[in-house]
N, C-alpha and C positions, 0 to 999 in steps of 0.2 A: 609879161608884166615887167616893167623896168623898174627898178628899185632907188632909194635914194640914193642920191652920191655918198652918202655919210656910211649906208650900209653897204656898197661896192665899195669903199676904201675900207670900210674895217674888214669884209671878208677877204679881200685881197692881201689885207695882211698880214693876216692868221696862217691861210697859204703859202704865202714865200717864208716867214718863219719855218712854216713846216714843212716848204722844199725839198724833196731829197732825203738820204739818209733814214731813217727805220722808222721815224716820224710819219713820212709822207703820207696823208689822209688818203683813203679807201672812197670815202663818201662823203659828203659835205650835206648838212640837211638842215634846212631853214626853216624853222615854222613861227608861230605865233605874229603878232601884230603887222614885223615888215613883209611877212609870207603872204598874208590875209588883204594886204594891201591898206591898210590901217596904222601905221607907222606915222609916228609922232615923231618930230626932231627934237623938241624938248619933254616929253615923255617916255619916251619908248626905249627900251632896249633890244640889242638884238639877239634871238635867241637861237643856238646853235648846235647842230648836235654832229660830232665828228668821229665820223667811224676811221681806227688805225686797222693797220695789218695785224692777224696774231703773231707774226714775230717782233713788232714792236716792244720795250722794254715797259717798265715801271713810271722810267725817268720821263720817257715819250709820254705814256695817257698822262699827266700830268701839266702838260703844256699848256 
């Protein structure tokens, strides 16, 4: 399934944000409307769920 350009640029850039350093995501998991292939440009958000390392801090889940 390819996704829209709207939702590859915002995941891509959650990722280089969290590039590296104690941040760097575990998992990346996509569901809801752009998952389902249902994604709306002018309704839809995208919905994300971001697994950290357990050594990640406070300051990290918070990103």
């Amino acid at each position: 399934m390819l996704l829209p350009p709207r939702v590859q640029h915002y995941i891509a850039a959650i990722l280089e944000t969290c590039k590296g350093g104690e941040c760097a995501p575990v998992s990346v998991i996509l569901f809801g409307s752009a998952a389902a292939g249902g994604f709306s440009g002018t309704v839809s958000d995208v919905d994300l769920i971001l697994v950290l390392p357990d050594t990640a801090g406070r300051s990290a889940s918070l990103v």
